[in-house]
C-alpha positions in Angstrom: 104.6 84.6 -35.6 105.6 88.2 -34.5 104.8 88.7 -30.9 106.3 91.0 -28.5 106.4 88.5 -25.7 105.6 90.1 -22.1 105.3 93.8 -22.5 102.5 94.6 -20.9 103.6 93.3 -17.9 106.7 91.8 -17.8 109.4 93.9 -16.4 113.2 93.5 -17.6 114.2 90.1 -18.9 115.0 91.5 -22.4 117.2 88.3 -23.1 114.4 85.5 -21.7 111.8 87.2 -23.5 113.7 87.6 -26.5 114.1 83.5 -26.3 110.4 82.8 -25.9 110.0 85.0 -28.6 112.0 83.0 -30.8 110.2 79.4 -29.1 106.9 81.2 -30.5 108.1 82.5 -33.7 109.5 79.0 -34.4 106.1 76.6 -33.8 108.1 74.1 -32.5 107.0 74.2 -28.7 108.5 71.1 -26.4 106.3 69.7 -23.5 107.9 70.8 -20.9 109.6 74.2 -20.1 111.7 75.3 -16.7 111.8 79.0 -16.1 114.2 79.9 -13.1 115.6 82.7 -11.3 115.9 85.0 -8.1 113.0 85.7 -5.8 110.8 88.1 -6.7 112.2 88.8 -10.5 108.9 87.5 -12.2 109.0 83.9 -12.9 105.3 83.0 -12.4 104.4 86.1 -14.7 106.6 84.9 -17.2 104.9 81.3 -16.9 101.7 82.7 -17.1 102.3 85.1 -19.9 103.8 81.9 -21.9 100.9 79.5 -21.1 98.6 82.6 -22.4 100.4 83.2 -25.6 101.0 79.2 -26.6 96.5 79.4 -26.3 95.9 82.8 -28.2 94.7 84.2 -24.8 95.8 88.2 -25.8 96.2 89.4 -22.7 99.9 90.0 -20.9 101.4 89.5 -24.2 100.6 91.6 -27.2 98.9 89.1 -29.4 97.4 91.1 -31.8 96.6 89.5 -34.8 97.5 86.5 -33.6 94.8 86.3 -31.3 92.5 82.8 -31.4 91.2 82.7 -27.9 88.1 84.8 -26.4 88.9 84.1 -23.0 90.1 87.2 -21.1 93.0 85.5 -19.3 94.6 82.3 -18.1 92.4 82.7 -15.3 89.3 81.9 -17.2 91.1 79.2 -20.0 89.7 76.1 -19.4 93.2 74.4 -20.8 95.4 76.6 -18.1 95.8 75.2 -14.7 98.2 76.8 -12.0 99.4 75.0 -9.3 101.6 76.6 -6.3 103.0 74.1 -3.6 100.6 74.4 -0.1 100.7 73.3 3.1 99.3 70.1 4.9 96.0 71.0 5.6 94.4 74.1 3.2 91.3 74.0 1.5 90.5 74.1 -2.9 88.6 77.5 -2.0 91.7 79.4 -0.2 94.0 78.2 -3.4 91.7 79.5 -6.0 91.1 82.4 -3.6 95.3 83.0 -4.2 94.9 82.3 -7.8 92.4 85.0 -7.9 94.9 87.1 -6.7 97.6 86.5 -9.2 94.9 86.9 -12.4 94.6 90.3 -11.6 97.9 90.9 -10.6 100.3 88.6 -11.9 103.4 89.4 -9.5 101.3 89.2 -6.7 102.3 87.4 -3.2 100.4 84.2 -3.2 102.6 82.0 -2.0 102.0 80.5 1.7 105.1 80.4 2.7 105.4 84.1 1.9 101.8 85.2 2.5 100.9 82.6 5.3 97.1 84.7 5.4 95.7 86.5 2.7 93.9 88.7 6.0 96.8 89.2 8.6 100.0 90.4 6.5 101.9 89.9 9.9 100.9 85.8 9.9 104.1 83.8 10.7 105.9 81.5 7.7 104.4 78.6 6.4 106.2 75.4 5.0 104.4 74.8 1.6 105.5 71.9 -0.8 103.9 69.4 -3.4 102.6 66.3 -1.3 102.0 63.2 -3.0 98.4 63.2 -2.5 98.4 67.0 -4.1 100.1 65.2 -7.2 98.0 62.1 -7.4 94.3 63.6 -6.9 94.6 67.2 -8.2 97.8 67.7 -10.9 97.8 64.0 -12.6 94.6 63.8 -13.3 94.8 67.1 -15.6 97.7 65.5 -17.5 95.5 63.0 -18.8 93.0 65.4 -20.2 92.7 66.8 -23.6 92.7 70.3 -24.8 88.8 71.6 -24.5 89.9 74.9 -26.9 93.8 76.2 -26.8 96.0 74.7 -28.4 97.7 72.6 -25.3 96.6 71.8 -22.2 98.9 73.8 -19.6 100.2 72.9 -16.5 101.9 75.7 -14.5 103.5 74.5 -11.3 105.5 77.0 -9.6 108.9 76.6 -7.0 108.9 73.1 -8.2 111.9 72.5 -6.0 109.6 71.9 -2.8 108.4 68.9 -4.5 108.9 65.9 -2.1 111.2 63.1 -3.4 108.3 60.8 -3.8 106.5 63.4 -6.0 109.5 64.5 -8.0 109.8 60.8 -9.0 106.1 60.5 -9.9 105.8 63.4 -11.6 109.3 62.5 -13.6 107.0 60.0 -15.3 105.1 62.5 -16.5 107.4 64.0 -18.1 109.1 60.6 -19.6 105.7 59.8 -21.5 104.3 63.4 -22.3 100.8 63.0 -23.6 100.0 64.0 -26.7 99.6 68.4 -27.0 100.5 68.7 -22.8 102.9 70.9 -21.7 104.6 71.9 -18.7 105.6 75.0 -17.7 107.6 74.8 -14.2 109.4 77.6 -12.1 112.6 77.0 -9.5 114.4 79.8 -7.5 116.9 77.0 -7.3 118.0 74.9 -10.3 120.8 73.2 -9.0 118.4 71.3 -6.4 116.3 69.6 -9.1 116.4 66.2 -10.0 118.9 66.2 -13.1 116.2 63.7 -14.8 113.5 66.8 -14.3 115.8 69.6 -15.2 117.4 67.6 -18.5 113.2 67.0 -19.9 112.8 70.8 -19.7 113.6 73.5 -22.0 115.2 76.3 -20.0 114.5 79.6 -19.8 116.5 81.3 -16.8 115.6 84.7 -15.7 118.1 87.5 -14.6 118.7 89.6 -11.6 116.4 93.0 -12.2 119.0 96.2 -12.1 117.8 98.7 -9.3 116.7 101.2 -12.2 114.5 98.2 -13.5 112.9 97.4 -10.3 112.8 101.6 -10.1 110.9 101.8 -13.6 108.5 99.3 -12.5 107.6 100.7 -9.4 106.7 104.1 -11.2 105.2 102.8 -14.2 103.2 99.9 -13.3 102.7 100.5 -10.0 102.4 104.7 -9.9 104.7 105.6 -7.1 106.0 108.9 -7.1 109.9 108.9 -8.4 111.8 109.3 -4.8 109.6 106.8 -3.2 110.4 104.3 -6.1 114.4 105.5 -6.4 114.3 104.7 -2.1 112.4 101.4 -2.6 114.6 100.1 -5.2 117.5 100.4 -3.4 116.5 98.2 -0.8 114.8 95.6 -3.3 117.9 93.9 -3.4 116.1 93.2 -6.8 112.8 91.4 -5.6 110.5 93.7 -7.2 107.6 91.4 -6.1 107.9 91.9 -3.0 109.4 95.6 -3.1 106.0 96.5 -4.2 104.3 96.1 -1.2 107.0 97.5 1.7 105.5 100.1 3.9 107.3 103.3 3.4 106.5 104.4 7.1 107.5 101.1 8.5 110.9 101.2 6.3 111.8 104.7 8.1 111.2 103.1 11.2 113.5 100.1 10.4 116.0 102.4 9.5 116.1 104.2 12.9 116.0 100.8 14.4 119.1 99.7 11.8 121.5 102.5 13.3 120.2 101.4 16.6 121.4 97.6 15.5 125.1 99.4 14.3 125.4 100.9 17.6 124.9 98.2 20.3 126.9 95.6 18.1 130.0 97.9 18.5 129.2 98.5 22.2 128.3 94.8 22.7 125.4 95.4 24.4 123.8 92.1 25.2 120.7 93.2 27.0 119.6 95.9 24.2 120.8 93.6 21.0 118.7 90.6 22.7 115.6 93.0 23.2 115.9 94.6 19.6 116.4 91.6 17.1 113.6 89.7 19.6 111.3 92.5 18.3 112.3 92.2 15.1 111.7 88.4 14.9 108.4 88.8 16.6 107.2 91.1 14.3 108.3 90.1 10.4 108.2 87.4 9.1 110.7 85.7 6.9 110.8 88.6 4.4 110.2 91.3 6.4 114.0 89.8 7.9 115.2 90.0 4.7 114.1 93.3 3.9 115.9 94.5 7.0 119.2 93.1 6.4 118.9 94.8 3.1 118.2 97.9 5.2 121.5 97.6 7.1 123.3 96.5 3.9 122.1 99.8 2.5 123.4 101.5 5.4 127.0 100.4 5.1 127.1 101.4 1.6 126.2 104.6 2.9 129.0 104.0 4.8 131.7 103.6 2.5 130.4 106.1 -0.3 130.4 108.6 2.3 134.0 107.6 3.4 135.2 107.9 0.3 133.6 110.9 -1.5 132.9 113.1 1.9 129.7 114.0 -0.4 126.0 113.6 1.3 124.2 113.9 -2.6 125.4 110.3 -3.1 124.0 109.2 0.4 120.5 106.7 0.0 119.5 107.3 3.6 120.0 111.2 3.5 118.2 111.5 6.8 120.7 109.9 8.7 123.6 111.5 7.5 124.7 112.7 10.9 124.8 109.1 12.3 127.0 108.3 9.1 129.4 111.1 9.4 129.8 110.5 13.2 130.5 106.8 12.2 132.3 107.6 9.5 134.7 109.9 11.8 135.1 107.5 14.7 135.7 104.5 13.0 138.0 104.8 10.5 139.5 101.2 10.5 136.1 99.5 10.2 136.6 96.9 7.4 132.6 97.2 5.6 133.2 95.4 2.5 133.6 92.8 5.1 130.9 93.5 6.8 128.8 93.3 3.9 130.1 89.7 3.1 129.1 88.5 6.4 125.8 90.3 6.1 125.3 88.4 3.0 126.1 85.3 4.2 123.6 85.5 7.2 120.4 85.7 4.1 120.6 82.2 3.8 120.1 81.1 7.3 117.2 83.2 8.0 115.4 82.0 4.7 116.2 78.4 5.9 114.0 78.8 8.7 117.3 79.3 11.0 116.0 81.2 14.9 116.3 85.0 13.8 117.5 86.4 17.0 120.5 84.1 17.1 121.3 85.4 13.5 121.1 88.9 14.1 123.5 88.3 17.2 125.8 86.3 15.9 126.1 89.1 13.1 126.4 91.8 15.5 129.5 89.9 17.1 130.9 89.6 14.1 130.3 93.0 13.0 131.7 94.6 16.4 135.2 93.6 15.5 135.1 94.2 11.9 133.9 97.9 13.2 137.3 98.2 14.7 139.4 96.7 12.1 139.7 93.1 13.7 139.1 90.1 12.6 135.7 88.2 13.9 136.0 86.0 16.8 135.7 83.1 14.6 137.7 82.8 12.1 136.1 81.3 8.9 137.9 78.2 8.6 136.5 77.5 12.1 132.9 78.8 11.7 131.5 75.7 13.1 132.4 77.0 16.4 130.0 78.3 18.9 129.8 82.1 19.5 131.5 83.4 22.5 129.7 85.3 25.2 129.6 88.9 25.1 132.5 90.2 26.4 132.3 92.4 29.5 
């Protein structure tokens, strides 16, 4: 079997297509498959694209000959079934409503925790996981069923690491008694948190980080931005292409202004304006809208340090504020931003976990006002259980 696995859709991932090539190529297909990898890199369009090309479905992968299904997608196979961890109380209609979404579009947003409405993009996080219930009355029951016309029956369940314990241990029977031609196909953007009795019944197939001229190429070619638009968008991707897709270019040029804004009252310490800015910001984003901003102000510092050490604006991202990084640039020239981007990187995982947003963005700014001047934070890091000082005066 010669099939050039996921290029229709898929973008990057030379090496894990390259391996499911060779799964396909060999016949010998196991029941149960774990794709991982960073947000927003493609790991339920690589599950779907697998699920399609194990039932003949030629659709996201180039089938050609190879061909033995008449169904248009996965969507419509009645031996595919996608599952994506949901909230406590949400209804069969609003899922398939979600997995309507994703048929036509197989890197779209669905995911509640993510896209908490499909109508009001500004809808606070959800917590979305596999309840027992979910597993017992709506995913078992297709394990025990037997293919109608592919050549498997397929389950797809996606960020399996929100299982619950209770389900991760039911569903580990599952996979200790496969039935006969079921298979599995599960996605994690964290491996290490799986049960090791899940993770060591899977075949693995980790996806990489996408480059910023992958995320780029994507963004012109799939989704038909202009080239600058897509050079700027990538840059700040931090290499979530996902959900790069859909950033407002207006709002980002806003976010900027208000990221300079952000770099100036952190070295001035200004309590009252910091406390009114990041309250704004948490008001109004939700949890990756936060993240797209600290990539914003990690952008920035680059800026930063390219500029201080070329003195050349062409290698500048955020041309437009080039006077606010010169002046910068000129009046602090102790300011320690490798630093600065460590801390900013260790702040991500806070604000994913759910952690208050304003008290992240200040604590930052504290940290960042010292490192401006070439001091070391108020807290040093073998102490960083400590509380955070009060402004000083």
């Amino acid at each position: 079997m010669k099939i050039k696995f996921g290029n229709r859709r898929i973008i990057g991932q030379k090496r894990a297509k390259e391996q499911a090539e060779r799964i396909l190529d060999s016949g010998r297909i196991s029941h149960a498959y774990l794709i991982s990898g960073p947000k927003g890199v493609g790991k339920t369009a690589f599950a779907l694209t697998f699920a399609e090309a194990i039932n003949g479905i030629d659709h996201l992968s180039d089938l050609g000959e190879y061909k033995s299904s008449k169904k248009s997608s996965w969507f419509t196979h009645p031996d595919i079934h996608v599952f994506i961890p949901k909230p406590t109380k949400v209804n069969t209609e609003e899922l398939r409503d979600r997995l309507q979404l994703l048929e036509k579009d197989p890197y779209e947003i669905i995911g509640f925790s993510q896209r908490p409405s499909l109508d009001d993009e500004s809808s606070k996080n959800l917590q979305a996981f596999y309840p027992i219930d979910y597993f017992r009355d709506d995913i078992r029951p297709i394990a025990k069923l037997k293919p109608n016309e592919g050549n498997r029956v397929v389950i797809i369940l996606t960020q399996v690491e929100t299982m619950r314990k209770e389900t991760a241990n039911a569903f580990l029977k599952l996979l200790e008694e496969p039935s006969d031609r079921l298979m599995f196909i599960l996605t994690t953007e964290s491996y290490e948190s799986l049960l090791p009795t899940i993770t060591s019944r899977c075949q693995h197939i980790p996806l990489g980080s996408l480059s910023t001229r992958e995320v780029e190429q994507g963004l012109v070619e799939v989704d038909g931005l202009q080239p600058d638009e897509a050079a700027y968008l990538s840059r700040v991707s931090n290499g979530n292409y996902a959900m790069t897709r859909f950033f407002d270019i207006s709002k980002l040029k806003e976010n900027r202004e208000e990221v300079v804004k952000y770099m100036r009252l952190a070295y001035g310490q200004d309590a009252a304006g910091l406390s009114t800015l990041v309250q704004d910001w948490q008001s109004s984003n939700n949890i990756e809208g936060l993240i797209a901003l600290t990539n914003l102000i990690e952008m920035y510092i680059r800026d930063l340090m390219v500029y201080r050490e070329t003195g050349k604006k062409e290698f500048i991202t955020n041309i437009d504020q080039l006077e606010s990084i010169q002046k910068f640039v000129k009046a602090l020239e102790d300011a320690r931003l490798e630093e600065m981007i460590e801390h900013l990187d260790q702040f991500r995982a806070p604000i994913r976990q759910y952690t208050n947003p304003k008290l992240v963005f200040i604590v930052l700014a504290l940290r960042f006002s010292n490192l401006m001047r070439g001091l070391d934070p108020f807290i040093p890091e073998e102490e960083n259980w400590q509380h955070v000082p009060a402004f000083s005066s």
